[in-house]
N, CA, C and O atoms as a printed pandas DataFrame, in Angstrom:
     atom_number atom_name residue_name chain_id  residue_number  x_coord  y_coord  z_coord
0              1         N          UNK        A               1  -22.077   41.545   72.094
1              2        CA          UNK        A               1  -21.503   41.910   70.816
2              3         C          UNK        A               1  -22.163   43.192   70.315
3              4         O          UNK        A               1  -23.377   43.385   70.365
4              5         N          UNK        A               2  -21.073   44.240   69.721
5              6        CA          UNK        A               2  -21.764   45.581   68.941
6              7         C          UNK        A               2  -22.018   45.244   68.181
7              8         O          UNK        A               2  -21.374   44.363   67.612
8              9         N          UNK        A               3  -23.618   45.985   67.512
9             10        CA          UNK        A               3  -24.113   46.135   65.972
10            11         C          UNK        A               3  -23.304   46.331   65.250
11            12         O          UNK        A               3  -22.375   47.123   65.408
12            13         N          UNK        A               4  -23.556   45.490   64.114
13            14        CA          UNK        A               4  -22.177   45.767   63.050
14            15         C          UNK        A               4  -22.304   46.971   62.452
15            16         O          UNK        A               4  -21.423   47.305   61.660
16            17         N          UNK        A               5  -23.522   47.940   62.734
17            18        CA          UNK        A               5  -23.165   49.159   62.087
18            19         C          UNK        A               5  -22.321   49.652   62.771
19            20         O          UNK        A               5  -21.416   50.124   62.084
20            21         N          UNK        A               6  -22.175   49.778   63.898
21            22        CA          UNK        A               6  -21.678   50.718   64.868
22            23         C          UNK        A               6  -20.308   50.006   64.903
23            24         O          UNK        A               6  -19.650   50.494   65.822
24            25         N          UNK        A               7  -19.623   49.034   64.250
25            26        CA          UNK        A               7  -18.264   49.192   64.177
26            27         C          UNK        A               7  -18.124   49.496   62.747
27            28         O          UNK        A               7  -16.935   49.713   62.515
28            29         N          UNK        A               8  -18.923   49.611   61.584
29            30        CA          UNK        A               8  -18.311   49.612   60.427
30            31         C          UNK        A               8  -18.321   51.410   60.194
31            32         O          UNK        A               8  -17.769   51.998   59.263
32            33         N          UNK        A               9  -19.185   52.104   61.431
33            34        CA          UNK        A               9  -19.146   53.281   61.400
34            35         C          UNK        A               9  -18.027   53.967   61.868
35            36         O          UNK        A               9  -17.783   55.110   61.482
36            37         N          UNK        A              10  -17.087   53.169   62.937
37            38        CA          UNK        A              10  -15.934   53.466   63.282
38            39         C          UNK        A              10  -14.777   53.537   62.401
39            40         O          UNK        A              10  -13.748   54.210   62.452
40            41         N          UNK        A              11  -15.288   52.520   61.436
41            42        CA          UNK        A              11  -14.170   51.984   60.304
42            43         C          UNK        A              11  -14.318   52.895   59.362
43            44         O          UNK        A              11  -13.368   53.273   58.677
44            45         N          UNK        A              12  -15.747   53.427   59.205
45            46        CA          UNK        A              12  -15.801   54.760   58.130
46            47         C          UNK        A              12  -14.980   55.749   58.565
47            48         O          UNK        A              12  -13.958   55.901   57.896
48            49         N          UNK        A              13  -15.179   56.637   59.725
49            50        CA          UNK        A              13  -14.586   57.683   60.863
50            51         C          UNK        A              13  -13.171   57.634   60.362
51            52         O          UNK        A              13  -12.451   58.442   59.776
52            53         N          UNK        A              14  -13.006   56.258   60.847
53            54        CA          UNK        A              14  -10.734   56.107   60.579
54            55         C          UNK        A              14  -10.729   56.525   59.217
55            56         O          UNK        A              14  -10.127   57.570   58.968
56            57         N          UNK        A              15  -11.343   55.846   58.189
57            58        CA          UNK        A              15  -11.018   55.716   56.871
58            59         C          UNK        A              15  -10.972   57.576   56.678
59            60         O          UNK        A              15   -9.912   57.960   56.184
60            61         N          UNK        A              16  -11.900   58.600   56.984
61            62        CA          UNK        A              16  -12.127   59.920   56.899
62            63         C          UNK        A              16  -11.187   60.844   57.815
63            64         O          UNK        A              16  -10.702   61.951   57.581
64            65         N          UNK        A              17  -11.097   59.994   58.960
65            66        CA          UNK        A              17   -9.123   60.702   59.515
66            67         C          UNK        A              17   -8.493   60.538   58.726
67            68         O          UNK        A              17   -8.272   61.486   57.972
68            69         N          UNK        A              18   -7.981   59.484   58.524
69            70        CA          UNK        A              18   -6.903   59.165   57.692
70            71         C          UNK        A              18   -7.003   59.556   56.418
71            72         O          UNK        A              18   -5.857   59.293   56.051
72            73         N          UNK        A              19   -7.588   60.033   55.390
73            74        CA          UNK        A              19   -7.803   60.679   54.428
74            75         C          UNK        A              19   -7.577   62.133   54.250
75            76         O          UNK        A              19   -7.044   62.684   53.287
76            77         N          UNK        A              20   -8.140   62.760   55.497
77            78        CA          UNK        A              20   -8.049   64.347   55.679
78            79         C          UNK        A              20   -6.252   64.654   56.807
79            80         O          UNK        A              20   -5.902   65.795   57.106
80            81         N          UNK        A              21   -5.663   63.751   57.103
81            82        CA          UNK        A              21   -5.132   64.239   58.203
82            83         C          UNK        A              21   -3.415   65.083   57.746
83            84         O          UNK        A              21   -2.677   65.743   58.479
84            85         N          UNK        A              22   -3.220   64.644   56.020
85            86        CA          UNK        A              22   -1.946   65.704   55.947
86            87         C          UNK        A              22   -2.802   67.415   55.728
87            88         O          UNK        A              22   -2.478   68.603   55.727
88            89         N          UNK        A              23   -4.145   66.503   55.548
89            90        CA          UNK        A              23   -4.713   68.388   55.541
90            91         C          UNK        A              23   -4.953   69.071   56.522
91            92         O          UNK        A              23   -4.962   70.298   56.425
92            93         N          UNK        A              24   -5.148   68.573   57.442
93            94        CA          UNK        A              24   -5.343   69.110   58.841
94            95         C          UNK        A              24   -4.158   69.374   59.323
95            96         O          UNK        A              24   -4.168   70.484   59.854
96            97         N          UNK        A              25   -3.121   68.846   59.381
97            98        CA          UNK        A              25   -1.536   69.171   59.913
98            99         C          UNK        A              25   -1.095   70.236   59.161
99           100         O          UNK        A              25   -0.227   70.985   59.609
100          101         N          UNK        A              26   -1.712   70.439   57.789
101          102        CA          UNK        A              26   -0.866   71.741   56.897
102          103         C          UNK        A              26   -2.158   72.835   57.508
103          104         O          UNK        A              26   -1.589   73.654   58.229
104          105         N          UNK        A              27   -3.490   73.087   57.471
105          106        CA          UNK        A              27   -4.236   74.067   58.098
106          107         C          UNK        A              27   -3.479   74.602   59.254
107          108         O          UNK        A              27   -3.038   75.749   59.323
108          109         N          UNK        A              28   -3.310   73.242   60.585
109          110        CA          UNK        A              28   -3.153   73.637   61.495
110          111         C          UNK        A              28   -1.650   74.363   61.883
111          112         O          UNK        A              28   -1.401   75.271   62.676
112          113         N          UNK        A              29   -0.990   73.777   61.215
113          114        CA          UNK        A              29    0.298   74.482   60.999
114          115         C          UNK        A              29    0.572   76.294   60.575
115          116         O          UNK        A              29    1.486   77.026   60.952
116          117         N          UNK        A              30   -0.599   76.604   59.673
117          118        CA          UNK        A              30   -0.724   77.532   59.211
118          119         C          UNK        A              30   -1.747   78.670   59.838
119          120         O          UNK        A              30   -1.881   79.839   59.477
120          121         N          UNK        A              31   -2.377   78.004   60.817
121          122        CA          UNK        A              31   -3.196   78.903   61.733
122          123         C          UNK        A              31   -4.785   78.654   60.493
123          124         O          UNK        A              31   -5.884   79.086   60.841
124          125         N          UNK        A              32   -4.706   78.353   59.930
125          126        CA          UNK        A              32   -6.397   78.573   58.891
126          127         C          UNK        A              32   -7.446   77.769   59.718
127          128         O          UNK        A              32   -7.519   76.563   59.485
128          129         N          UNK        A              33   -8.387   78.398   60.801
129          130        CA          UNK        A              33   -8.918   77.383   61.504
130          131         C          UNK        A              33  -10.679   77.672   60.659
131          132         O          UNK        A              33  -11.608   76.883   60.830
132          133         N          UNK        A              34  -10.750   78.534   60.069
133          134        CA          UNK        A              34  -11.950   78.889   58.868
134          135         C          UNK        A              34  -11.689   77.484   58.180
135          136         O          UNK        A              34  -12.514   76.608   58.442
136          137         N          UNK        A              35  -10.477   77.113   57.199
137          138        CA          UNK        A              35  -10.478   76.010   56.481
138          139         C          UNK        A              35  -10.791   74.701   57.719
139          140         O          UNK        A              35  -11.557   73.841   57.284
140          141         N          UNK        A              36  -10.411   74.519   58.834
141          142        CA          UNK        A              36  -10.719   73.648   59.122
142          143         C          UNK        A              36  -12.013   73.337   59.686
143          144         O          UNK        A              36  -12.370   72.169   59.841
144          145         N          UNK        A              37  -12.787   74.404   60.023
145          146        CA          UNK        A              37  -14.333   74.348   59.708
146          147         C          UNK        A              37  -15.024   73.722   58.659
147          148         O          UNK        A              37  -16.152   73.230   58.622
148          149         N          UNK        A              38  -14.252   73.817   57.918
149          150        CA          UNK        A              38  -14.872   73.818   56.209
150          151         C          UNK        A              38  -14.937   71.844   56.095
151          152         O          UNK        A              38  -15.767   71.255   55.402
152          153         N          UNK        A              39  -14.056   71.269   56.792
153          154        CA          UNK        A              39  -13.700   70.341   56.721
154          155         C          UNK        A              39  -14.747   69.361   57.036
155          156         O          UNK        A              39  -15.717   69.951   57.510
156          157         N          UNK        A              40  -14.924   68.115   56.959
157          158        CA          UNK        A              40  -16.479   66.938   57.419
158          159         C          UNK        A              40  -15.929   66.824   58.539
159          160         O          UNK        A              40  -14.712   66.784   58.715
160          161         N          UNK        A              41  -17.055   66.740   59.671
161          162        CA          UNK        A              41  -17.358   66.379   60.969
162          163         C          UNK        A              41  -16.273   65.792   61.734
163          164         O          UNK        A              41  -15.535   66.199   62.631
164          165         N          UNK        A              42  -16.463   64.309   60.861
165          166        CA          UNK        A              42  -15.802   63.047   61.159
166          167         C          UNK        A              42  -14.402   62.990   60.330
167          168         O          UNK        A              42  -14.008   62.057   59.630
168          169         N          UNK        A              43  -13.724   64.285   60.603
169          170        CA          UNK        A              43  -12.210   64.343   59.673
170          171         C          UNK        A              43  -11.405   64.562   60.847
171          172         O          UNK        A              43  -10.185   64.508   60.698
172          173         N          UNK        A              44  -12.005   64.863   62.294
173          174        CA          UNK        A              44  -11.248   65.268   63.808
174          175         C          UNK        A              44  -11.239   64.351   64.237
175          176         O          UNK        A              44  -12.273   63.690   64.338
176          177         N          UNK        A              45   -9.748   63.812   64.786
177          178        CA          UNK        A              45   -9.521   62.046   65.427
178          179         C          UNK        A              45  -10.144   62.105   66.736
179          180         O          UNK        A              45  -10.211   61.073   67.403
180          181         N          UNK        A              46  -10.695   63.411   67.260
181          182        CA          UNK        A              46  -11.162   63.306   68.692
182          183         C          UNK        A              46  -12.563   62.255   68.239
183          184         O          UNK        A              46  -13.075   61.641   69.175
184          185         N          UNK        A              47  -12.948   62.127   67.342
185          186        CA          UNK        A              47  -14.525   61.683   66.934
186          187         C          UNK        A              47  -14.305   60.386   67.093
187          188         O          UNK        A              47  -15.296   59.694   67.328
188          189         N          UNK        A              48  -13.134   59.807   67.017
189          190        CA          UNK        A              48  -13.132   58.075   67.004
190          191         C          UNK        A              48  -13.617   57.214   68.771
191          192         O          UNK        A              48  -14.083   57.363   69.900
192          193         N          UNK        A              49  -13.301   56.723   68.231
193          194        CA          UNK        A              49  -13.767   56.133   69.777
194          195         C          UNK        A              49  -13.172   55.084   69.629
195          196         O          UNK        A              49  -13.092   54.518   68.539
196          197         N          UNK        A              50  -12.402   54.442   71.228
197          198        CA          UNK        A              50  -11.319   52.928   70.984
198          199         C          UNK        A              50  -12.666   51.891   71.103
199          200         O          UNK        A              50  -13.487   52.216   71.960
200          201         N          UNK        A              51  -12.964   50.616   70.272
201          202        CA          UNK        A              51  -13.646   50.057   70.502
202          203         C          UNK        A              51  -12.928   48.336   70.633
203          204         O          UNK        A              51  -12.028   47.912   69.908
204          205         N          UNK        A              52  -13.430   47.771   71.447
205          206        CA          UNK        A              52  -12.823   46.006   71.905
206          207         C          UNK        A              52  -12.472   45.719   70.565
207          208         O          UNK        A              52  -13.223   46.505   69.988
208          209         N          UNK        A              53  -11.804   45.092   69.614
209          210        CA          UNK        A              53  -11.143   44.003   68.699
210          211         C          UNK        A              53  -12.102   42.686   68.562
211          212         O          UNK        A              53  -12.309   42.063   67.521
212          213         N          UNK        A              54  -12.596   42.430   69.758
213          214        CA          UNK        A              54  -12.753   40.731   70.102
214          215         C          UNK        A              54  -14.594   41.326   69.974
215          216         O          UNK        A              54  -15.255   40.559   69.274
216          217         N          UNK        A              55  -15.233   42.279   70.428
217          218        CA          UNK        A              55  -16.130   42.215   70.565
218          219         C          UNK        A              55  -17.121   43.462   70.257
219          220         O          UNK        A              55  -18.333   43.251   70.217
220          221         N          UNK        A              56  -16.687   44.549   70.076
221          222        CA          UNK        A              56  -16.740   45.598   69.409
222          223         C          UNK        A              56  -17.262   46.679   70.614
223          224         O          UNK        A              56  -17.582   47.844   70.379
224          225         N          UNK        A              57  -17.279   46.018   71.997
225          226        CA          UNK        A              57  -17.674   47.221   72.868
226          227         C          UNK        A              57  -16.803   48.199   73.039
227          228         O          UNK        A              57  -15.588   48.195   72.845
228          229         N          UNK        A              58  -17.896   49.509   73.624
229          230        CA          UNK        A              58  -17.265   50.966   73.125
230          231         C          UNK        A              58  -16.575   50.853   74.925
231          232         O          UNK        A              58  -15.459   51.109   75.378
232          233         N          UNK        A              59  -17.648   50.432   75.468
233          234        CA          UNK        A              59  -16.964   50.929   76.952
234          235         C          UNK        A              59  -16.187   49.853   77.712
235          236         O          UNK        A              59  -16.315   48.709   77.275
236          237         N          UNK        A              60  -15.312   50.055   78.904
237          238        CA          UNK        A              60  -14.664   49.575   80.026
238          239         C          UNK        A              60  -13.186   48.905   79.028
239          240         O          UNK        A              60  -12.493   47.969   79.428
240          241         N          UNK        A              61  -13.037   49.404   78.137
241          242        CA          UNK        A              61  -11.566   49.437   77.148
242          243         C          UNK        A              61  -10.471   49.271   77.652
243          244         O          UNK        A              61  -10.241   50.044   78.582
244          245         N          UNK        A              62   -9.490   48.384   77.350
245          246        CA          UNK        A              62   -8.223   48.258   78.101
246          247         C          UNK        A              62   -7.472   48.095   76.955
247          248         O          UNK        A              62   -7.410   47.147   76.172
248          249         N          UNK        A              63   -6.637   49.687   76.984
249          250        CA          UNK        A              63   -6.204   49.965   75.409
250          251         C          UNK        A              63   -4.450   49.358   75.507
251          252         O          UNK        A              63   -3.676   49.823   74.671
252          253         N          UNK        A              64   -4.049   48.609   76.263
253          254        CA          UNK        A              64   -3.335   47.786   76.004
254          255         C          UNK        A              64   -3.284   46.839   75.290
255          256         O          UNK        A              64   -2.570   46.816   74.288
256          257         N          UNK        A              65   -4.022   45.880   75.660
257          258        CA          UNK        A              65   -4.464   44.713   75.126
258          259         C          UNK        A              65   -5.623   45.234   73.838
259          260         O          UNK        A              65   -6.007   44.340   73.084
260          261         N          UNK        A              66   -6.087   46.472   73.638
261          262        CA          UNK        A              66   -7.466   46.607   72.712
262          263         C          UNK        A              66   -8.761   45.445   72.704
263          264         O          UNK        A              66   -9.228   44.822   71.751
264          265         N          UNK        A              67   -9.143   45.421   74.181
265          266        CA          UNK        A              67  -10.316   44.817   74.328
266          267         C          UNK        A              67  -10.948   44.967   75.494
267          268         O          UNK        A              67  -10.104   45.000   76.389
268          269         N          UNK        A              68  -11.968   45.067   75.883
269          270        CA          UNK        A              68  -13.175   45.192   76.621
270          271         C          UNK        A              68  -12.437   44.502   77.994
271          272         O          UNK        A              68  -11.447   43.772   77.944
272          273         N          UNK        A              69  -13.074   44.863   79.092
273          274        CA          UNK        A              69  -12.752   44.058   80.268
274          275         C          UNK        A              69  -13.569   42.900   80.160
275          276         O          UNK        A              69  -13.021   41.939   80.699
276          277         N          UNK        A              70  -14.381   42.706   79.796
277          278        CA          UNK        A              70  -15.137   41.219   79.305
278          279         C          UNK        A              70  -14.412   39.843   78.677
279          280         O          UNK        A              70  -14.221   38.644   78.877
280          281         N          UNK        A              71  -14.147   41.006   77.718
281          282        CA          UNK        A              71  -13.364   40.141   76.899
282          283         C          UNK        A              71  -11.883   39.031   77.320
283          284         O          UNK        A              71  -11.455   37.881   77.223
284          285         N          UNK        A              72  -11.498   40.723   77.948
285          286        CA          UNK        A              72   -9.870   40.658   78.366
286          287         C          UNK        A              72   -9.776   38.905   79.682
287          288         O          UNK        A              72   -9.018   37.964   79.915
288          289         N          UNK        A              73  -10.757   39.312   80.018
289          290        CA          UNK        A              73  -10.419   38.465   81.792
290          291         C          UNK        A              73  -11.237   36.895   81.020
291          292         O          UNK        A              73  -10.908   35.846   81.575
292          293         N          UNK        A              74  -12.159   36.779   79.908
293          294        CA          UNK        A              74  -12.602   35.423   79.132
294          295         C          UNK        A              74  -11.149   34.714   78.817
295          296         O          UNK        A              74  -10.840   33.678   79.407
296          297         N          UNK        A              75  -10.277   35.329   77.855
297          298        CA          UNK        A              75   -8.839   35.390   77.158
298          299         C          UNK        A              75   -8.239   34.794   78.239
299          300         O          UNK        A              75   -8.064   33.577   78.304
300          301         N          UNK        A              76   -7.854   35.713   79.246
301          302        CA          UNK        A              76   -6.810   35.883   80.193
302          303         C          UNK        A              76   -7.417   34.559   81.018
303          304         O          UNK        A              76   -6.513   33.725   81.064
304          305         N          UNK        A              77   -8.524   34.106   81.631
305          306        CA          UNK        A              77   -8.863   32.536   82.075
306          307         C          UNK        A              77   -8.696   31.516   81.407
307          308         O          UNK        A              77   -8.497   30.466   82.019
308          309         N          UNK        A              78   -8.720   31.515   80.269
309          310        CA          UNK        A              78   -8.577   30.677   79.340
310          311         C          UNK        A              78   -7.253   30.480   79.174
311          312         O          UNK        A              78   -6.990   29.358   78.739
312          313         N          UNK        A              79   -5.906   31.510   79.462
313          314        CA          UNK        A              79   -4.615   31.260   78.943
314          315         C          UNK        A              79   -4.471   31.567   77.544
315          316         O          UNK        A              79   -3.763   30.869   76.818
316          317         N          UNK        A              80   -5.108   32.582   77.120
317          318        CA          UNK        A              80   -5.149   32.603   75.594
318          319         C          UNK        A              80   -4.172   34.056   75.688
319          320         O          UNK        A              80   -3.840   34.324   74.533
320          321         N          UNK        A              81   -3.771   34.778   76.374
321          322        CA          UNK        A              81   -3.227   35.924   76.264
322          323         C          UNK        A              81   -1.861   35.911   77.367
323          324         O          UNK        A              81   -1.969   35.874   78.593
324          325         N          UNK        A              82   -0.760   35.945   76.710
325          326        CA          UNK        A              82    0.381   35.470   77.139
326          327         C          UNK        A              82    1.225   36.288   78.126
327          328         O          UNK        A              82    1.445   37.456   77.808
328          329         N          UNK        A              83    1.633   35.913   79.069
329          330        CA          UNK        A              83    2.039   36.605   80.218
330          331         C          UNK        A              83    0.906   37.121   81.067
331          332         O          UNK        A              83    1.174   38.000   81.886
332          333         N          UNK        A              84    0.011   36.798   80.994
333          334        CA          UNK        A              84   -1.221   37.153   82.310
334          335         C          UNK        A              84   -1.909   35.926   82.728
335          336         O          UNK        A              84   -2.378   35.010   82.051
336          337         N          UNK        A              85   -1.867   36.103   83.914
337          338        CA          UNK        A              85   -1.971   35.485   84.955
338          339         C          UNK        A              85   -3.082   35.659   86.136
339          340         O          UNK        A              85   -3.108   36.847   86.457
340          341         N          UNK        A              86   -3.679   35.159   86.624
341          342        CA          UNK        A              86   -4.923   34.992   87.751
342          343         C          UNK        A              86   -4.059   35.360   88.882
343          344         O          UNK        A              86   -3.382   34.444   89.349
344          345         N          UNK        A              87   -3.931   36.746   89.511
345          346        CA          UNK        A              87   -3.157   37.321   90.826
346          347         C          UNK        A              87   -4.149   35.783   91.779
347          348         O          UNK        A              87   -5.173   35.152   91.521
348          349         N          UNK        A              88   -3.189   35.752   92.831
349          350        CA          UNK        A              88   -3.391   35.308   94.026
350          351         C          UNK        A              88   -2.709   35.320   94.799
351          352         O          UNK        A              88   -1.527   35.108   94.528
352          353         N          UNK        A              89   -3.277   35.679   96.709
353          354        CA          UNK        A              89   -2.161   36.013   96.958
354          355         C          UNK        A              89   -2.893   35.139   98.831
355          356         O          UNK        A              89   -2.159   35.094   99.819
């Protein structure tokens, strides 16, 4: 399991995209890349990072489902995630 800072820091990040982002579409539209300097760090969606749902890890992501390969194949043995199935052949 991730530190709960480190997802509520993700949740800050979105909250600061999503706040700045009709401003960034009117800058970028307009060529002003000075104003978009001007702008906080964490206002560029490249800064987010996809993190698991179920468990908050940053890495081995399966952005289908939005969860960790950990996670995904716990779910998916269990029958908890619908239409997947244990290949065998």
């Amino acid at each position: 399991m991730a530190k709960t800072c480190w997802i509520e820091r993700e949740k800050r990040k979105a909250a600061t995209v999503a706040k700045y982002a009709d401003l960034r579409a009117k800058m970028k539209k307009e060529g002003d890349y000075i104003g978009l300097s001007l702008l906080p760090r964490n206002a560029c969606p490249a800064r987010l990072s996809k993190r698991c749902q179920h468990t908050g890890r940053k890495r081995a992501y399966i952005g289908r489902f939005k969860l960790s390969r950990i996670s995904f194949r716990e779910l998916a043995l269990n029958g908890l995630i619908p239409g997947v199935t244990k290949s065998s052949w």
